[in-house]
PDB file with one MODEL, atoms N, CA, C and O in Angstrom:
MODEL        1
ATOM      1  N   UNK A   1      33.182  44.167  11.199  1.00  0.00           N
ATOM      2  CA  UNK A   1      32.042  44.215  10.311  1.00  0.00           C
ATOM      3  C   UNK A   1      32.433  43.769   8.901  1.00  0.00           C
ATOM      4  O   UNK A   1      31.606  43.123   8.256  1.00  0.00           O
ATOM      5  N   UNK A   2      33.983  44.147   8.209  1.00  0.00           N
ATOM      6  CA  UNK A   2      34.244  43.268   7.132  1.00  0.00           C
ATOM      7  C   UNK A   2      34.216  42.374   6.991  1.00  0.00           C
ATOM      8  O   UNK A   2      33.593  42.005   5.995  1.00  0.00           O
ATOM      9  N   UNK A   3      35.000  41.112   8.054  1.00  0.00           N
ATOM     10  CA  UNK A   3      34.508  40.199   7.759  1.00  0.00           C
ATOM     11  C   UNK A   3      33.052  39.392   7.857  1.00  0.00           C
ATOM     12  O   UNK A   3      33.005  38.229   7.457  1.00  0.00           O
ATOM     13  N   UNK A   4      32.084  39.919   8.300  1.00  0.00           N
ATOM     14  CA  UNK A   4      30.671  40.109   8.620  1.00  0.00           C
ATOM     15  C   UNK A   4      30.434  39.771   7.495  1.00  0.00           C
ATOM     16  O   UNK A   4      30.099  38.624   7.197  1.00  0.00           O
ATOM     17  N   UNK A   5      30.581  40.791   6.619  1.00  0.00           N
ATOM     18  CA  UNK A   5      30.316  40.948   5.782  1.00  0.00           C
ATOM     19  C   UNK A   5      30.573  40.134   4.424  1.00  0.00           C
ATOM     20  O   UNK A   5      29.783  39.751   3.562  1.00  0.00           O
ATOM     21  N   UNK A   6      31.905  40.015   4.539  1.00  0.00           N
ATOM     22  CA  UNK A   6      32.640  39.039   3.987  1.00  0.00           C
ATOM     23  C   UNK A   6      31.648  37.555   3.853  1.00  0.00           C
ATOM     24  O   UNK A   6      31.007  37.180   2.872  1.00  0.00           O
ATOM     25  N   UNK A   7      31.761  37.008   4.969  1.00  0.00           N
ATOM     26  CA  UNK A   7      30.882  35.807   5.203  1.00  0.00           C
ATOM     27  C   UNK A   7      29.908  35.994   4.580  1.00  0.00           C
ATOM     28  O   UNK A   7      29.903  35.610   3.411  1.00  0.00           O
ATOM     29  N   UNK A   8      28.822  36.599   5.091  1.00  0.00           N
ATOM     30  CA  UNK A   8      27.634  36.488   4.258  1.00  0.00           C
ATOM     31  C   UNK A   8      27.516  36.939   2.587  1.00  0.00           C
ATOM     32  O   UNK A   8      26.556  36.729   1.846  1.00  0.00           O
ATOM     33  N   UNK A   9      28.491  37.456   2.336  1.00  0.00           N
ATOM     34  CA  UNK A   9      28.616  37.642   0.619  1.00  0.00           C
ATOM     35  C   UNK A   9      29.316  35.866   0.049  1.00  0.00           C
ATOM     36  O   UNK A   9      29.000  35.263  -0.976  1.00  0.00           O
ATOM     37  N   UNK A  10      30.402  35.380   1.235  1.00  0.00           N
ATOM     38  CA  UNK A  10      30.671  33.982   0.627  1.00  0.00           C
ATOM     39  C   UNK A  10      29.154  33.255   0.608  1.00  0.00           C
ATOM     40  O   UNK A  10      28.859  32.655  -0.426  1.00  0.00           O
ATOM     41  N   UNK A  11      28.376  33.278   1.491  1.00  0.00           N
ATOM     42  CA  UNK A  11      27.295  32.239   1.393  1.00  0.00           C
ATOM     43  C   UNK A  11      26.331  32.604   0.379  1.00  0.00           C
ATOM     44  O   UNK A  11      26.021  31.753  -0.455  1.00  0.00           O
ATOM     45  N   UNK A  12      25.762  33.882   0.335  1.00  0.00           N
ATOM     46  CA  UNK A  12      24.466  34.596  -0.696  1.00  0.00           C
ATOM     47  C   UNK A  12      25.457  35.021  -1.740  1.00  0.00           C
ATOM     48  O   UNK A  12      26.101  35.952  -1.256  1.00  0.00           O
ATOM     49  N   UNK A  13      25.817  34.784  -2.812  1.00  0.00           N
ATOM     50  CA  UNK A  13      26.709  34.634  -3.628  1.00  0.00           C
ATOM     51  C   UNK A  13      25.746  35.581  -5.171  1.00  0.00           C
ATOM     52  O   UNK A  13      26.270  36.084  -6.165  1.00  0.00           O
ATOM     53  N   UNK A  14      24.637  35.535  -4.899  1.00  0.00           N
ATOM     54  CA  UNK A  14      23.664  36.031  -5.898  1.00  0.00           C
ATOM     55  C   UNK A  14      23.329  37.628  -5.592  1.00  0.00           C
ATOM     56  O   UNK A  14      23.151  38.466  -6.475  1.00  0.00           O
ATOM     57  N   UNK A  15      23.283  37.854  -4.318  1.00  0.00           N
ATOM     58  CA  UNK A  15      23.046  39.004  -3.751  1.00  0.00           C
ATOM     59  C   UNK A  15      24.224  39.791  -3.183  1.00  0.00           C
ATOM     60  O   UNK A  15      25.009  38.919  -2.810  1.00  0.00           O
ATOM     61  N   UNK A  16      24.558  40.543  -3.020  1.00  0.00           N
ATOM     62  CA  UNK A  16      25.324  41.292  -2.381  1.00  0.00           C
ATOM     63  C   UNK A  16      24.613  42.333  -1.609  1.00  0.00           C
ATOM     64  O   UNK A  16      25.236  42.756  -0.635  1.00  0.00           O
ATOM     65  N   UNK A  17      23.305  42.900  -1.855  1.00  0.00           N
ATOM     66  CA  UNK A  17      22.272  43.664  -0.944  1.00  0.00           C
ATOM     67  C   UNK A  17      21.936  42.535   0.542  1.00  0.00           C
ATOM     68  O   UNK A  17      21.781  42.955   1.689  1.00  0.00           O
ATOM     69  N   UNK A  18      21.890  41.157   0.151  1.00  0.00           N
ATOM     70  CA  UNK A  18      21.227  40.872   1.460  1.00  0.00           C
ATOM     71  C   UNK A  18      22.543  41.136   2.699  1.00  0.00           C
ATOM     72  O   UNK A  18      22.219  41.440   3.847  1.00  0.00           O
ATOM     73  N   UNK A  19      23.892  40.993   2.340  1.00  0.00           N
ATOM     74  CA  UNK A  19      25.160  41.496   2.711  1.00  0.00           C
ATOM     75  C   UNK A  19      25.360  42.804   3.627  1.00  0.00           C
ATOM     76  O   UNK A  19      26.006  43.125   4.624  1.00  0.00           O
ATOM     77  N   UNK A  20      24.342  43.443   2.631  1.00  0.00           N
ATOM     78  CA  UNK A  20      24.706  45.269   3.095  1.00  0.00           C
ATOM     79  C   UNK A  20      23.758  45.515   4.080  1.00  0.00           C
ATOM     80  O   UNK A  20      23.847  46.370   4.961  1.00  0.00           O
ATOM     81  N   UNK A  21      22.639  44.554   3.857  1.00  0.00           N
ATOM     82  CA  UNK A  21      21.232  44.840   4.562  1.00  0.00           C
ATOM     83  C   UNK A  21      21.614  44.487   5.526  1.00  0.00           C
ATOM     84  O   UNK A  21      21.654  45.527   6.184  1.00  0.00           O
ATOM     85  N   UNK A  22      22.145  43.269   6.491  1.00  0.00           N
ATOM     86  CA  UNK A  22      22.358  42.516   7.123  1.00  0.00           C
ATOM     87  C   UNK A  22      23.588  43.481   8.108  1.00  0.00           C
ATOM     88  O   UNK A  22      23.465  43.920   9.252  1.00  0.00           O
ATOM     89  N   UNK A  23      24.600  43.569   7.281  1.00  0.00           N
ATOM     90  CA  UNK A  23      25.801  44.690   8.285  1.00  0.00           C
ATOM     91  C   UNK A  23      25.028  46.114   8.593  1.00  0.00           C
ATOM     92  O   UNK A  23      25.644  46.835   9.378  1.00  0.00           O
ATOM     93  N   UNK A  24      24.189  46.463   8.263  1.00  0.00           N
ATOM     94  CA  UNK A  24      23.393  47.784   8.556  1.00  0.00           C
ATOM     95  C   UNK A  24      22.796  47.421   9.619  1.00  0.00           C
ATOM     96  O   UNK A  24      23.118  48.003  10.655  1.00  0.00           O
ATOM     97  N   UNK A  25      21.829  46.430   9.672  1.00  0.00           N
ATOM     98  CA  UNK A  25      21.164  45.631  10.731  1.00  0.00           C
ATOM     99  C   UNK A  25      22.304  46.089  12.274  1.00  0.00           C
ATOM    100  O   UNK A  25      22.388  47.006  13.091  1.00  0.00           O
ATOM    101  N   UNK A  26      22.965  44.860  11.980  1.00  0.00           N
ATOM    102  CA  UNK A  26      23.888  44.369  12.780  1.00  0.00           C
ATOM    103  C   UNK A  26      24.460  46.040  13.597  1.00  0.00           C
ATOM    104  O   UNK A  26      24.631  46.045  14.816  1.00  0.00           O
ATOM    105  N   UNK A  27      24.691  47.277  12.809  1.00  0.00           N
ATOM    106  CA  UNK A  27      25.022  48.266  13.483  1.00  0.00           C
ATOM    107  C   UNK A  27      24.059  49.090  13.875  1.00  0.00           C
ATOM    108  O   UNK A  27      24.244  49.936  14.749  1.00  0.00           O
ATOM    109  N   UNK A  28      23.023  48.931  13.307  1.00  0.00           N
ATOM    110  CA  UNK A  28      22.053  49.896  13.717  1.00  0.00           C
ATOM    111  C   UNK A  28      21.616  49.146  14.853  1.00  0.00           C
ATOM    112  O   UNK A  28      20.843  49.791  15.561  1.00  0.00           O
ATOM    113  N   UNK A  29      21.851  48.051  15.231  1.00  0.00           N
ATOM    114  CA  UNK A  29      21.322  47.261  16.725  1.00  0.00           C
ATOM    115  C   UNK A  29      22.567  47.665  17.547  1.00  0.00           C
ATOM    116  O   UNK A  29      22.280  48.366  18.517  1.00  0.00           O
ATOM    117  N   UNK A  30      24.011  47.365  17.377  1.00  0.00           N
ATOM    118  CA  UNK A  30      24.470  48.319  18.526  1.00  0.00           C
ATOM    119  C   UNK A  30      24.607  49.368  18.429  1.00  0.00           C
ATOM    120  O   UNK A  30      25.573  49.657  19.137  1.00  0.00           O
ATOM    121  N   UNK A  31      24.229  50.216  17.964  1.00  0.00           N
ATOM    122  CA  UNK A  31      23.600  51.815  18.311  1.00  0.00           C
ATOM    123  C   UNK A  31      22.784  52.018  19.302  1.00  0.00           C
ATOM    124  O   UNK A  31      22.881  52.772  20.271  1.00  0.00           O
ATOM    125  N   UNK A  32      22.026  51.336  19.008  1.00  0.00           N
ATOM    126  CA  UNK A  32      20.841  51.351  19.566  1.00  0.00           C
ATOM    127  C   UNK A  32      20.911  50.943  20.872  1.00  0.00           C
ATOM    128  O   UNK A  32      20.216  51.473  21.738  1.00  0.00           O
ATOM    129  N   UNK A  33      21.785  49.933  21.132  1.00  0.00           N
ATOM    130  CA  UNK A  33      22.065  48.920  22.416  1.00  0.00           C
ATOM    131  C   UNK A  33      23.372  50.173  22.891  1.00  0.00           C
ATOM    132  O   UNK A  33      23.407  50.381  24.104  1.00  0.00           O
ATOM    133  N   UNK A  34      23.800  50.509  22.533  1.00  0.00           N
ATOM    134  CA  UNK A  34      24.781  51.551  23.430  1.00  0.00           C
ATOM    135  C   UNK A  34      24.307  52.962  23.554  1.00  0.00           C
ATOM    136  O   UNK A  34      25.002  53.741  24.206  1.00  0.00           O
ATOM    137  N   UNK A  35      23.057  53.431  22.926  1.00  0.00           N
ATOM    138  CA  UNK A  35      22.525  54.484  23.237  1.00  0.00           C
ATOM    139  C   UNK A  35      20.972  53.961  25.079  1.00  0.00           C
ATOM    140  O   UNK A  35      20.560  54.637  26.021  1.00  0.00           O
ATOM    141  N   UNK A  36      20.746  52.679  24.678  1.00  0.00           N
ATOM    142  CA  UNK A  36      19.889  52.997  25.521  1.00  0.00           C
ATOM    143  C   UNK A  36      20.826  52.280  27.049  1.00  0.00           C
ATOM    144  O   UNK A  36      20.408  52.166  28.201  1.00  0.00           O
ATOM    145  N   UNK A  37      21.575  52.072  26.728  1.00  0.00           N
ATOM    146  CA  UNK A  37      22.494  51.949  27.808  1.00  0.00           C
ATOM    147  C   UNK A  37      23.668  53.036  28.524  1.00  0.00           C
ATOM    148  O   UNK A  37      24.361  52.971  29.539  1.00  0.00           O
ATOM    149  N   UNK A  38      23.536  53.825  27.676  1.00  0.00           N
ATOM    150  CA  UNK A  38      24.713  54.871  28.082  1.00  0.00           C
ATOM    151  C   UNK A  38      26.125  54.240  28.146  1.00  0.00           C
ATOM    152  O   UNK A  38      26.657  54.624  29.187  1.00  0.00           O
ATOM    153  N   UNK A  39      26.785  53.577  27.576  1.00  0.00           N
ATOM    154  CA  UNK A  39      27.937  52.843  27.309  1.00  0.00           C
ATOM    155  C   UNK A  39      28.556  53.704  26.226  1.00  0.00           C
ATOM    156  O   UNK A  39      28.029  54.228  25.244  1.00  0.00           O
ATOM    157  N   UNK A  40      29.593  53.714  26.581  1.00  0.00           N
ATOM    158  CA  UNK A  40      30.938  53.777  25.326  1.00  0.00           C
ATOM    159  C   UNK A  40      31.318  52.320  24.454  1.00  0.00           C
ATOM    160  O   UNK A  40      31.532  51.181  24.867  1.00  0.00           O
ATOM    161  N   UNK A  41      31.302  52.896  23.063  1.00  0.00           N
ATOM    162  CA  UNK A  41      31.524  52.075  22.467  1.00  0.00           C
ATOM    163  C   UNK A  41      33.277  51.190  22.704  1.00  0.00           C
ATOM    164  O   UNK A  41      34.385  51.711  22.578  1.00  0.00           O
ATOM    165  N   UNK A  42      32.980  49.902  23.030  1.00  0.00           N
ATOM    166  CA  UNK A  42      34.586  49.313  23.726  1.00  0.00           C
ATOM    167  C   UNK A  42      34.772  48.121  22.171  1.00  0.00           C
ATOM    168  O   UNK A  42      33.888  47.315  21.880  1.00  0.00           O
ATOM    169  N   UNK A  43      35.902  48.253  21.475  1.00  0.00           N
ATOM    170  CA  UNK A  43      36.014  47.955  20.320  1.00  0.00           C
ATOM    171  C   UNK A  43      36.326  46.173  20.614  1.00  0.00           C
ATOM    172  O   UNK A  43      35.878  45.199  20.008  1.00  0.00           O
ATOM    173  N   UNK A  44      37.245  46.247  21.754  1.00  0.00           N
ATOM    174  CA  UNK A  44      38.108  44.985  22.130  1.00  0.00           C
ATOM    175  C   UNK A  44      36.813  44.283  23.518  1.00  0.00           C
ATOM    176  O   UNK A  44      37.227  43.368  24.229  1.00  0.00           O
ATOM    177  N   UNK A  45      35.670  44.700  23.694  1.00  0.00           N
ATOM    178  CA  UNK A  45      34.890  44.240  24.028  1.00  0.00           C
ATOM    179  C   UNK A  45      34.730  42.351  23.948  1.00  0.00           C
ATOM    180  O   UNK A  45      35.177  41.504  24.721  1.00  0.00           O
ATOM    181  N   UNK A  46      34.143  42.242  23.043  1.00  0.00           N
ATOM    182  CA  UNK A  46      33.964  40.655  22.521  1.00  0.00           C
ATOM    183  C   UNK A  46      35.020  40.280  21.509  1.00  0.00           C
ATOM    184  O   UNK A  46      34.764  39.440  20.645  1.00  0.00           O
ATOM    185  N   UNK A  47      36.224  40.885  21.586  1.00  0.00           N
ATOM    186  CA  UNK A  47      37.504  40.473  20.915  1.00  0.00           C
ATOM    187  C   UNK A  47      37.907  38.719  21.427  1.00  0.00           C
ATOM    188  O   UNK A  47      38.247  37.782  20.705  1.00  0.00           O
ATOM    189  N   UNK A  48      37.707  38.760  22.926  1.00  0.00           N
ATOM    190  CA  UNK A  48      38.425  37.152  23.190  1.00  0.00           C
ATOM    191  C   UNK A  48      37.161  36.350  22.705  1.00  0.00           C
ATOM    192  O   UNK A  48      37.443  35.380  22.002  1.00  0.00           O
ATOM    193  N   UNK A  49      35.933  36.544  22.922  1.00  0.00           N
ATOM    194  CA  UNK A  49      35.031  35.617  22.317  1.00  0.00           C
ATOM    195  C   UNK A  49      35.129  35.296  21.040  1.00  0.00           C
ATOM    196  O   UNK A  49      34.951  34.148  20.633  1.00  0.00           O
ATOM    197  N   UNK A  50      35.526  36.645  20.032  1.00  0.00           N
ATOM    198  CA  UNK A  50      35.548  36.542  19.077  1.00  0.00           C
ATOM    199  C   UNK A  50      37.351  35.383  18.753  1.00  0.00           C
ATOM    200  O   UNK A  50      37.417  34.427  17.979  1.00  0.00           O
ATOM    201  N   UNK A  51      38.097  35.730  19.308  1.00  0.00           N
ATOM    202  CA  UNK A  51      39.345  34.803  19.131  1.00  0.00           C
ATOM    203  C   UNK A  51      39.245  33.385  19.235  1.00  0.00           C
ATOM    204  O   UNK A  51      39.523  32.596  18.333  1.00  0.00           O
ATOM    205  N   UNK A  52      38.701  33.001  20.752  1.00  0.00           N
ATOM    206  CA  UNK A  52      37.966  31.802  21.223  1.00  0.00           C
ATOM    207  C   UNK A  52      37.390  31.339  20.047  1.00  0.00           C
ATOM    208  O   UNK A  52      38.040  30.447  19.502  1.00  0.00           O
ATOM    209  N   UNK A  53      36.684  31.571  19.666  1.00  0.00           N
ATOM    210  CA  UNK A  53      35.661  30.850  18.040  1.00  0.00           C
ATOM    211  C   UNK A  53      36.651  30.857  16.919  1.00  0.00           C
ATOM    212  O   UNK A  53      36.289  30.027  16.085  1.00  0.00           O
ATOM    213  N   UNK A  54      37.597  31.374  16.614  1.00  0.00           N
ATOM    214  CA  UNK A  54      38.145  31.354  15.498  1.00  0.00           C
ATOM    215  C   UNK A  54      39.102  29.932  15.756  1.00  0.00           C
ATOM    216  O   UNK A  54      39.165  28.928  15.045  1.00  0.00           O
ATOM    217  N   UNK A  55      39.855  30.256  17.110  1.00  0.00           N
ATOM    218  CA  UNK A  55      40.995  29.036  17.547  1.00  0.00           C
ATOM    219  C   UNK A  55      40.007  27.974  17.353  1.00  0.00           C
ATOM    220  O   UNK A  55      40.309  27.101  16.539  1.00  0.00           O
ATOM    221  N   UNK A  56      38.539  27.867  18.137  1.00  0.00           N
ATOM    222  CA  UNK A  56      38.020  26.634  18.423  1.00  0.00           C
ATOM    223  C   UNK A  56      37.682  26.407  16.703  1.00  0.00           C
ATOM    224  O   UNK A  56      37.684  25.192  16.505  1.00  0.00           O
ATOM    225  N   UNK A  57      37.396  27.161  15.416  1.00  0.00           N
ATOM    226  CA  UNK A  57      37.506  26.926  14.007  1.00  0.00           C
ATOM    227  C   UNK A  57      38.608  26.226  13.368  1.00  0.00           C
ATOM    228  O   UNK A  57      38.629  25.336  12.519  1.00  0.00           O
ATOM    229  N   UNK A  58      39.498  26.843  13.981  1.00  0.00           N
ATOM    230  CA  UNK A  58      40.819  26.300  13.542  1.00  0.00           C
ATOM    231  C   UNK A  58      41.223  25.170  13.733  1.00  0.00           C
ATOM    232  O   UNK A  58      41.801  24.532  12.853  1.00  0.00           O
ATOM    233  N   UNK A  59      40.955  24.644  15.108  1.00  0.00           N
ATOM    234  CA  UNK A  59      41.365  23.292  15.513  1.00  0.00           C
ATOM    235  C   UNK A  59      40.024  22.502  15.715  1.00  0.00           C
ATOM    236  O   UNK A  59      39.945  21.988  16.831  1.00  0.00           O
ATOM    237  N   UNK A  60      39.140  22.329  15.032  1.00  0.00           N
ATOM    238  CA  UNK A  60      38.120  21.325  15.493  1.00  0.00           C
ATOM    239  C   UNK A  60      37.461  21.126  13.369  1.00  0.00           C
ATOM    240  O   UNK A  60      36.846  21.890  12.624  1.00  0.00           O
ATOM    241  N   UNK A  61      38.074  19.653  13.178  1.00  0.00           N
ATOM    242  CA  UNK A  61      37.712  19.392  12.263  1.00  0.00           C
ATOM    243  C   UNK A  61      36.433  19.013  12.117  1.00  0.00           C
ATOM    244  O   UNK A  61      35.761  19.126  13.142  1.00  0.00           O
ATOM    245  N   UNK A  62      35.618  18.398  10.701  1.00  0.00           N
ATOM    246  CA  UNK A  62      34.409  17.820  11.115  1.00  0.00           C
ATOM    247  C   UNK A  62      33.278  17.881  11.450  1.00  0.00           C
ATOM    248  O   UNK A  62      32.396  17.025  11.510  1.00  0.00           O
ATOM    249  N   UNK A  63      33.311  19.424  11.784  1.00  0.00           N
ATOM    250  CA  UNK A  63      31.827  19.993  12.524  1.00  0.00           C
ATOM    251  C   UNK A  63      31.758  21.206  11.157  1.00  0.00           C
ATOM    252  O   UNK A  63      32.623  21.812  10.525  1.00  0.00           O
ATOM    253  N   UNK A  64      30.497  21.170  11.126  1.00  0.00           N
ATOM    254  CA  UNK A  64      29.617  22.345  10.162  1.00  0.00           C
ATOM    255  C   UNK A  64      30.398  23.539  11.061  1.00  0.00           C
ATOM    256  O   UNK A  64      30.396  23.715  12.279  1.00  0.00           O
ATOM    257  N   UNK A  65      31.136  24.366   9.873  1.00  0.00           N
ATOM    258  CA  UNK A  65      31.701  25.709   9.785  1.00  0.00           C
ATOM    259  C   UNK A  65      32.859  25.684  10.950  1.00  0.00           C
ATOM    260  O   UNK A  65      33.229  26.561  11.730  1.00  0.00           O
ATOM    261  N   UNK A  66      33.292  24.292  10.748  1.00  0.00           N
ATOM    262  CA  UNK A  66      34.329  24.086  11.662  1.00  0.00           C
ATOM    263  C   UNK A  66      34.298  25.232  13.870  1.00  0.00           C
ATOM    264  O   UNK A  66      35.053  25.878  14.596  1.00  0.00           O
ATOM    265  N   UNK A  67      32.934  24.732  13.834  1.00  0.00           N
ATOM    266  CA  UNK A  67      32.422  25.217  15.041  1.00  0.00           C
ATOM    267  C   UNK A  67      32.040  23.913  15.988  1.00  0.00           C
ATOM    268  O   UNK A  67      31.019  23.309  15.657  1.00  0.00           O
ATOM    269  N   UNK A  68      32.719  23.464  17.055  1.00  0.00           N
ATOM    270  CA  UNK A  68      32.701  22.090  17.720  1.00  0.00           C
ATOM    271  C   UNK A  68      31.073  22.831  18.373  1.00  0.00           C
ATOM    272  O   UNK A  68      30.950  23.959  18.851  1.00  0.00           O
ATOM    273  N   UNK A  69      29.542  21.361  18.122  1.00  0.00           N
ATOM    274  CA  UNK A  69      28.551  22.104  18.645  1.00  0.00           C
ATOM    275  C   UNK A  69      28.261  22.021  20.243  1.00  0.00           C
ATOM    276  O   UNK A  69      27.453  22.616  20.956  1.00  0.00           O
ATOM    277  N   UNK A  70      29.526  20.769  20.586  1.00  0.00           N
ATOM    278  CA  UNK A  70      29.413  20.820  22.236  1.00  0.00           C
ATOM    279  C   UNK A  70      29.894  21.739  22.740  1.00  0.00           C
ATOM    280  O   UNK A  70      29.192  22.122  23.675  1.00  0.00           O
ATOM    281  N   UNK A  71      30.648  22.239  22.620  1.00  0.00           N
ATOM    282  CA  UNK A  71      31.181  23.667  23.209  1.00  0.00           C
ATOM    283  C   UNK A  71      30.350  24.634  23.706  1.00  0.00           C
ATOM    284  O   UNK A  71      30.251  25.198  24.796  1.00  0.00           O
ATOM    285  N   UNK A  72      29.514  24.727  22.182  1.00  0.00           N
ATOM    286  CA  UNK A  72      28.753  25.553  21.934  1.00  0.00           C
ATOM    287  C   UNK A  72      27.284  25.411  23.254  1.00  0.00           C
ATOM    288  O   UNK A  72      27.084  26.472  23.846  1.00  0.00           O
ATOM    289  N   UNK A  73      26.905  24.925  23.423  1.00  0.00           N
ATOM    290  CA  UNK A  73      25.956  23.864  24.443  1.00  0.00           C
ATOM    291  C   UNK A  73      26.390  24.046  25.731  1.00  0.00           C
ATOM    292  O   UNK A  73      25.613  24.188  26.675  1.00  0.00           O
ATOM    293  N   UNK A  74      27.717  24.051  25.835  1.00  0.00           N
ATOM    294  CA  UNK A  74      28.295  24.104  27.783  1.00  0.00           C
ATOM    295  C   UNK A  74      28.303  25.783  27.799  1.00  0.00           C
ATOM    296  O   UNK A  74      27.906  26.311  28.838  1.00  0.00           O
ATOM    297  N   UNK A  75      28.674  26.517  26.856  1.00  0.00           N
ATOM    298  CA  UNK A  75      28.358  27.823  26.995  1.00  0.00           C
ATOM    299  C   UNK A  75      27.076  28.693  27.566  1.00  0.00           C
ATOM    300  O   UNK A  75      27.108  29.924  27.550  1.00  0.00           O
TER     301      UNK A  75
ENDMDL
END
């Protein structure tokens, strides 16, 4: 969620509420999504997705937010 957060304070640079509003969002939806599911919260859940996007950031020049958008598309 820091870097969540992070990000959207680099882009809205004027606001720092739309930041806070936005990571509140973001948790109060999985709350919500693990209460009406009866799930335990699993931290390392979307950890490789989340890795996957950073490597595919890292190595794919050229594309807006360094995110290749074909990838994105076969997914």
């Amino acid at each position: 969620m820091k870097d969540f957060y992070g990000r959207l304070c680099d882009r809205n640079t004027q606001s720092k509420m739309i930041g806070v509003t936005a990571t509140m969002r973001k948790l109060l939806l999985l709350i919500y999504s693990l209460w009406k599911s009866g799930e335990k919260y699993d931290p390392t859940r979307n950890k490789t997705a989340c890795d996957k996007q950073k490597k595919e950031a890292e190595t794919t020049e050229g594309q807006p937010h360094g995110i290749d958008v074909g990838t994105l598309a076969e997914e």
